[in-house]
N, C-alpha and C positions, 0 to 999 in steps of 0.2 A: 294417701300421702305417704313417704316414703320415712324410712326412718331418720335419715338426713335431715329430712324437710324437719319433721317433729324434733328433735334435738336440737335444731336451729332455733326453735320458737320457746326453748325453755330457759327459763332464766329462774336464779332461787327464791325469789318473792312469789313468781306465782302459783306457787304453790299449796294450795288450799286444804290443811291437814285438820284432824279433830280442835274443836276452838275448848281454848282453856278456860273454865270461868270458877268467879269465886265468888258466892255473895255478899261475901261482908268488903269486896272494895266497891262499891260501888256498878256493880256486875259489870269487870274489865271482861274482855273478850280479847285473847291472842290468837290471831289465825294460823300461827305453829307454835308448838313450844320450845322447839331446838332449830338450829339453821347451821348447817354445815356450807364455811364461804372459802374460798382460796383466796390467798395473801393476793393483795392489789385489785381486787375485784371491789363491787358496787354492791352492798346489801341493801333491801328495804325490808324492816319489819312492820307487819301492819294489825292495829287493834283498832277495837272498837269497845262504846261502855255506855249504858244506859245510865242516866243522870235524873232523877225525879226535876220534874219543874216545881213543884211547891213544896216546902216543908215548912209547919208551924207558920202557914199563913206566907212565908216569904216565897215571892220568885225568885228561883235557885239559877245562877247562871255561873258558868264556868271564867273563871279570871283567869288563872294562867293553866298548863300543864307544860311539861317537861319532862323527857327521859334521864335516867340516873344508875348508874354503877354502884359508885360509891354503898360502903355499909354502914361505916360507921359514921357517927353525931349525923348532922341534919344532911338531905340528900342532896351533890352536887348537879346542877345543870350543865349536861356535857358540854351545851354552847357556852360556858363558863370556866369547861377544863383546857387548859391549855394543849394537852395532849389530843383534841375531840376539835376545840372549836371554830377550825377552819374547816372540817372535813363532815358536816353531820348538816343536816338537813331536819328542819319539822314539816309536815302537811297533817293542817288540823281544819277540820269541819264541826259541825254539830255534835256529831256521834262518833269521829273517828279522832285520835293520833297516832301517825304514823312517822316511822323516823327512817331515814336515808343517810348510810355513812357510808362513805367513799374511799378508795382506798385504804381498804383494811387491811389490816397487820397483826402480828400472833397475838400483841400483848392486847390488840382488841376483845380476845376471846375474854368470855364474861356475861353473866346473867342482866340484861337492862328490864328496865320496869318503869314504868310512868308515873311521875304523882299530878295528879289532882287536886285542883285549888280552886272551890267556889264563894263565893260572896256570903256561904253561910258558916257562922262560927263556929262548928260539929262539920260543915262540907267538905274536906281534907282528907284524902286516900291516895293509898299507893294498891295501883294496879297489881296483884299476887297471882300466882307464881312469880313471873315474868319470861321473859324469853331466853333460852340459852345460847351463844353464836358462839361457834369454834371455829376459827380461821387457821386452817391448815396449805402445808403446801405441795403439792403438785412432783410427784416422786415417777420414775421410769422403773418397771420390775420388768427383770428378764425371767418372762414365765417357759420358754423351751429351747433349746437347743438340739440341733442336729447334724451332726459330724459326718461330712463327708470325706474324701482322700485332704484333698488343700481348700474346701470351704466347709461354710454352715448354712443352714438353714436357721433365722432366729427368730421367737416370738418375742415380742415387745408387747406389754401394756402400760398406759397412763392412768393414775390415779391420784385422789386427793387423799391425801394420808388419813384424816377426819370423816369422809365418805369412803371406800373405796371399794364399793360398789356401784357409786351414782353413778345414774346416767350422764355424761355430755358431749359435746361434740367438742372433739380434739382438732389439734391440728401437728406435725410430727416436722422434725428437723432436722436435717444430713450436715454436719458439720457446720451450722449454723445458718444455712439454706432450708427454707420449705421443701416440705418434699412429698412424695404418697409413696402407699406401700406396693410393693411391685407385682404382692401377691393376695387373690380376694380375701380379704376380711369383713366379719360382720360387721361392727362397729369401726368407727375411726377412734376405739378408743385401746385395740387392739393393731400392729403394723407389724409386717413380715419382711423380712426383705435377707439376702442372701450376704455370704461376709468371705472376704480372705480368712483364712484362720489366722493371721499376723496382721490385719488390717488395721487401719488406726483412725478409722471412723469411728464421730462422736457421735452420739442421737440424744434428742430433748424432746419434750412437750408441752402444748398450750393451751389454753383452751384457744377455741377460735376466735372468739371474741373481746379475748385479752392475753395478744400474744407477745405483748412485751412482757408477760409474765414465764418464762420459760422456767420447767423444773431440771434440777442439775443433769450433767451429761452425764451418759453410759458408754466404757469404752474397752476395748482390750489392754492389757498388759503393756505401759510404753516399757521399751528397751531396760534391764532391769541394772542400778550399780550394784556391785560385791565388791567388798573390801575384806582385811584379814587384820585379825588380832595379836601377836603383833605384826607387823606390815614385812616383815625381816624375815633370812632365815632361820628357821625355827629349829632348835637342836633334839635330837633324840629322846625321849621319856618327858618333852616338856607337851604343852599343849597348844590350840591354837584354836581361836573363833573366826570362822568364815559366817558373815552379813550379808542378805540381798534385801532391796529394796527395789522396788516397781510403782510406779505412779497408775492408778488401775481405778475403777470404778463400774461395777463391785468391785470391792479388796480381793487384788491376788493371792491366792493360794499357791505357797513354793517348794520344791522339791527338791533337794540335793543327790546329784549324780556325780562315782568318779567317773573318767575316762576308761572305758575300754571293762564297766563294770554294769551287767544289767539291773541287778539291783538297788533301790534306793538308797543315799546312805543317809537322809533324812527327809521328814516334811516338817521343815521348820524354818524360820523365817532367818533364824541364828542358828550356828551346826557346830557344836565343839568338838575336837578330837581330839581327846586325852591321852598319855604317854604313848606320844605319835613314837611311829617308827619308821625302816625308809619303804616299807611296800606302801605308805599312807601318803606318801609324796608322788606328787604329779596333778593335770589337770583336772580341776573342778567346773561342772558347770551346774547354773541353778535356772530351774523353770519354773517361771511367774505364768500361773493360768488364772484365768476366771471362764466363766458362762461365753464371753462372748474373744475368745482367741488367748492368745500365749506370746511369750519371749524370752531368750534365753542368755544368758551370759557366761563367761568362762572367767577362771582366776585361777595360776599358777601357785600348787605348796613347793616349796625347798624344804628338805630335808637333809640337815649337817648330822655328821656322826658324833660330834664335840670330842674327842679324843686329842691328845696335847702330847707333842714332844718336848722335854726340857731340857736343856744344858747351861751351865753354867762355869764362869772361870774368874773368880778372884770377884768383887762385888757389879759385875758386868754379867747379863742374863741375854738370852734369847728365848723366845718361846715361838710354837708357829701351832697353828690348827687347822685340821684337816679337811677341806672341802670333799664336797662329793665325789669330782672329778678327784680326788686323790693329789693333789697338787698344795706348797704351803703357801704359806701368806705371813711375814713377818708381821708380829703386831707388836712388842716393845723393841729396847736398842739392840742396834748389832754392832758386836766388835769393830773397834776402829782399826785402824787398817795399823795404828804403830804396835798395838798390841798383838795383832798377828804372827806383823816380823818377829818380835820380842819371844814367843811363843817359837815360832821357826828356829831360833837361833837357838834356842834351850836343848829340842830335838838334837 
């Protein structure tokens, strides 16, 4: 049989691990102690327990059992919690309870345990240990990367964040299309497949057999904003914060580059530069990478020299300040045109 095939046939119940027993409840049997399930799947936990038929003359028969969470005061019947009671299931025989919950979810994770209700007035036990279930979810790790001129080569794995070793059988998704991996892997729990280094393909995972259960996407660097702090020209000896942000998954890692400068001039995701001067002016750009490609953005610094001519004549002022290009800019009143003359005439 091929490993496909046996991965196919596996499901988390059936799995038949050391049986837990306790003498003093009534010799419960749990045929695991822990069960690792991903969010939305189907668990069965299944026990079994020897129950004396006579004590003290009476025939001892089982009246109810029930599984339970709950710790404190008396134990709730999950078909009694609101949180449980549309989604759980009991299958009880002679010697066995076994419980089935459906659609599980994180806040399911929790130790269940059975109690025990016989017609004898001492016949009352809770099944001990009990069984532990962690419902985790379904995560993509980019386990390699390999950098060619303008692609990659990339390893992908799925895992259940709670197992993530188990075995199961995947199924992998190209931008929310099914898809297989273009190059041989051993498992389907492992996919390969080659990438633009700016591509903007997303990938997910499933299991096969509950694939509306998809774990988050993994994707390159979308197109990255930068903004500046303040958004103005920025004058001589003051300072100024340059921001990038990328929408990325993994989180992009960012790098600041000037124009026409091979070294870095940060890896930070915010880049201050303090009592700027004017070689610190001109073109920024910032590179958002991660594992699986990159994108880059550009944001223009101004730098003003702030330097100020003044003159003044009788309670009327002019000031102008200096741009880069060397040109002024009125910024309060200018002489009115009668004062001029007035002035002319004095000459």
């Amino acid at each position: 049989m091929s490993l496909t095939a046996a991965l196919r046939g596996f499901v988390v119940f059936l799995c038949w691990f050391s049986v837990v027993k306790n003498q003093t409840d009534g010799n419960m049997r749990y045929y695991r102690k822990e069960i690792c399930a991903v969010k939305g799947s189907t668990v069965f936990i299944w026990c079994e327990y020897d129950n004396p038929e006579m004590m003290n003359g009476v025939n001892i028969t089982v009246e109810k059992s029930f599984w339970f969470i709950r710790t404190e005061g008396e134990p709730v019947d999950l078909k009694e919690d609101p949180e449980y009671k549309d989604r759980v299931k009991y299958s009880r025989s002679t010697k066995n309870c076994n419980l089935r919950i459906s659609g599980v979810r994180e806040s399911d994770s929790a130790v269940y345990k059975v109690m025990i209700i016989t017609n004898h007035q001492t016949g009352r036990y809770i099944g001990e240990p009990g069984v532990r279930l962690t419902v985790g979810d379904l995560q993509v790790l980019v386990v390699s990367t390999s950098v060619q001129q303008e692609d990659s080569d990339i390893q992908l794995k799925c895992f259940n964040t709670c197992d993530p070793h188990g075995l199961r059988d995947y199924v992998w998704f190209k931008n929310g299309e099914e898809t297989r991996s273009k190059i041989q892997s051993e498992t389907s729990q492992t996919f390969l497949y080659r990438s633009w280094i700016s591509s903007t393909d997303r990938m997910s995972c499933s299991l096969r057999d509950l694939k509306k259960e998809k774990s988050p996407e993994v994707y390159a660097p979308q197109t990255p904003t930068v903004s500046l702090d303040p958004p103005t020209e920025i004058l001589e000896g003051s300072s100024v914060t340059l921001t990038c942000s990328s929408d990325a998954n993994p989180a992009a890692n960012y790098t600041w580059f000037q124009e026409n400068k091979d070294s870095p001039k940060s890896e930070e995701q915010m880049f201050t530069i303090s009592d700027i001067t004017a070689e610190d002016g001109g073109l920024y750009i910032c590179v958002a990478q991660n594992k699986l490609g990159q994108q880059n953005s550009t944001v223009q610094v101004s730098v003003g020299s702030g330097q100020f001519i003044m003159s003044s004549t009788g309670n009327k002022s002019c000031r102008a300040a200096a741009s880069p290009e060397g040109s002024t800019e009125t910024e309060e009143t200018r002489l009115d045109q009668t004062a001029q003359d007035h002035l002319t005439q004095l000459d």
